[in-house]
One Martini backbone bead per residue (centre of mass of N, CA, C, O) as a GRO file, in nm:
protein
  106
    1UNK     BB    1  -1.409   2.217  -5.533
    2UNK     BB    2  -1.603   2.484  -5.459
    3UNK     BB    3  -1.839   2.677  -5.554
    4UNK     BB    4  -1.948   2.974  -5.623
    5UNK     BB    5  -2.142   3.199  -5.500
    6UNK     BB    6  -2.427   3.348  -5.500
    7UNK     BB    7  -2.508   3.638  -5.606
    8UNK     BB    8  -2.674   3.919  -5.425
    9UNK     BB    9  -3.005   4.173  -5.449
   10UNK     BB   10  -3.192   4.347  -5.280
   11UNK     BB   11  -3.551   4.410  -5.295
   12UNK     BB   12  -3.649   4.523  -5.048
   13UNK     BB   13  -3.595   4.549  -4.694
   14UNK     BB   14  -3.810   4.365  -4.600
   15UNK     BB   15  -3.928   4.077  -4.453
   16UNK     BB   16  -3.897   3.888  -4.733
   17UNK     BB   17  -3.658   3.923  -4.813
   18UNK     BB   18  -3.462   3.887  -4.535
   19UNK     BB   19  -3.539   3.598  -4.523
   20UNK     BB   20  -3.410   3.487  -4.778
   21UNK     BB   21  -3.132   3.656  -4.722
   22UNK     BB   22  -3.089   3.457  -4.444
   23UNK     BB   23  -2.956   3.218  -4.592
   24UNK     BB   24  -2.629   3.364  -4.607
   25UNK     BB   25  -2.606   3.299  -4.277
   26UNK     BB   26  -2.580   2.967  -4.325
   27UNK     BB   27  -2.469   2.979  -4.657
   28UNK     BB   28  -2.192   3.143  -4.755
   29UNK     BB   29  -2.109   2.899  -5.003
   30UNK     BB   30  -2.395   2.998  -5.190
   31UNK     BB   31  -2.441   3.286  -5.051
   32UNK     BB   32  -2.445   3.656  -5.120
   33UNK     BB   33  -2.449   3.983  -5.043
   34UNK     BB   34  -2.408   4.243  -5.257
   35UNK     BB   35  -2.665   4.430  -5.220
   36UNK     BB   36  -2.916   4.737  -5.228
   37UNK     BB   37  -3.266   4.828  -5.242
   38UNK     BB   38  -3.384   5.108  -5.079
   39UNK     BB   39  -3.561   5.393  -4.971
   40UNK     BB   40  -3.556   5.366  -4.697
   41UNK     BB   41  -3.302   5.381  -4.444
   42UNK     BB   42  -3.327   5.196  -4.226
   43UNK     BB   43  -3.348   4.913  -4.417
   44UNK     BB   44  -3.089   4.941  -4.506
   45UNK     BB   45  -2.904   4.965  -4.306
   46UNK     BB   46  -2.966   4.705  -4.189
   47UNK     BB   47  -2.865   4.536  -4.414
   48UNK     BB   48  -2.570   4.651  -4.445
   49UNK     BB   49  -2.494   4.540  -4.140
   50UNK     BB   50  -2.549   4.237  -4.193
   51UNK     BB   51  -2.412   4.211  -4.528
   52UNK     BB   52  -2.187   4.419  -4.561
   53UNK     BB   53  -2.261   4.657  -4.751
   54UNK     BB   54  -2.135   4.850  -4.991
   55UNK     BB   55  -2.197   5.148  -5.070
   56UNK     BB   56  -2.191   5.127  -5.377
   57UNK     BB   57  -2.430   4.882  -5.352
   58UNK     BB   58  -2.628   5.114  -5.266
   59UNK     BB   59  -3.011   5.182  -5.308
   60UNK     BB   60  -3.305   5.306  -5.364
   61UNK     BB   61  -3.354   5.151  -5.639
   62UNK     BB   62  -3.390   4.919  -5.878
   63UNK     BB   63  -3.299   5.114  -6.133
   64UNK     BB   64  -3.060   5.209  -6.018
   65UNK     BB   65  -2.911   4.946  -6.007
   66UNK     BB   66  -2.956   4.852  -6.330
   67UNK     BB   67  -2.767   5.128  -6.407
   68UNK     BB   68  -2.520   4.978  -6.255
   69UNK     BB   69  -2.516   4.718  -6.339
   70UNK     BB   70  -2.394   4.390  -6.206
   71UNK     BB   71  -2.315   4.307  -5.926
   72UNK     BB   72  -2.505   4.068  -5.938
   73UNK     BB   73  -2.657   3.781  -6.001
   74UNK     BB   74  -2.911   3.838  -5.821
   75UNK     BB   75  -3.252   3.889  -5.703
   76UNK     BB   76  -3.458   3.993  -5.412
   77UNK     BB   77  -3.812   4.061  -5.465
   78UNK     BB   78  -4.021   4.201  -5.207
   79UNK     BB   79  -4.177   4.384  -5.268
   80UNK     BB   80  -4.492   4.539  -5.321
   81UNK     BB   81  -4.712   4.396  -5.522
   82UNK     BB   82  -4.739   4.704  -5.633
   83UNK     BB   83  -4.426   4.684  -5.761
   84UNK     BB   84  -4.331   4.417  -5.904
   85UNK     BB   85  -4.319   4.539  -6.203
   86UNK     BB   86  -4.136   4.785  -6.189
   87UNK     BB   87  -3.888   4.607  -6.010
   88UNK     BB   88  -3.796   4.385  -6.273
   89UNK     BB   89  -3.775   4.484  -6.545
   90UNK     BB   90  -3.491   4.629  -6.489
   91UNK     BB   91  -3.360   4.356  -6.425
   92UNK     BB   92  -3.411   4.192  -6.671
   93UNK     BB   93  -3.260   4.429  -6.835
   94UNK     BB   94  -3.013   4.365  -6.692
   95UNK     BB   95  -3.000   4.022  -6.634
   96UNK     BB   96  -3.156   3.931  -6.394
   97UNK     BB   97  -3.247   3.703  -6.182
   98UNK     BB   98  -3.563   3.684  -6.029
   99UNK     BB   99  -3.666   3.647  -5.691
  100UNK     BB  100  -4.053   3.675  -5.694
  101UNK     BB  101  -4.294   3.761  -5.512
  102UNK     BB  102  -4.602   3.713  -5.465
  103UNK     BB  103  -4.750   3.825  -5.697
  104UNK     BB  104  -4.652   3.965  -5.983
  105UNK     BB  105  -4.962   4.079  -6.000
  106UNK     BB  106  -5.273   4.232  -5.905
   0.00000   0.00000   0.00000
């Protein structure tokens, strides 16, 4: 019996977090997106379009995500290096393991 895959939350769905979450199209009984936070309205939709991502799980921010419980085992915080200690923090004090993006702050 194969382990269950680990569920992933995009925080910042440009090129860095896609990138790493493009690892669930190749191995989809590893990694699973279950839910994203992006501000962007485009880059949101291209997320959930790619990863079928229900709306109840679409944020705009990692904070909102943060405040709504745990959707994810993980977090993939690709957003832009000024931005990495504000949307990490609260992913951390919500329980979440966090693939970060460096540098952790500029």
């Amino acid at each position: 019996m194969s382990p269950k895959p680990i569920t992933a939350a995009i925080i910042g769905a440009g090129h860095r977090s896609m990138l790493y979450a493009s690892y669930a199209k190749q191995h989809p009984d590893e990694l699973q997106i279950v839910a994203v936070a992006e501000p962007d309205e485009v880059r949101r939709r291209k997320a959930v379009a790619l990863y079928d991502i229900p709306p109840e799980r679409c944020f705009l921010t990692a904070e909102d995500l943060a405040e709504r419980g745990k959707p994810a085992d993980v977090a993939i915080n690709g957003t832009m290096d000024l931005q990495h200690v504000p949307t990490t923090l609260p992913l951390l004090e919500a329980g979440y393991h966090v693939l970060l993006e460096k540098p952790i702050c500029p």
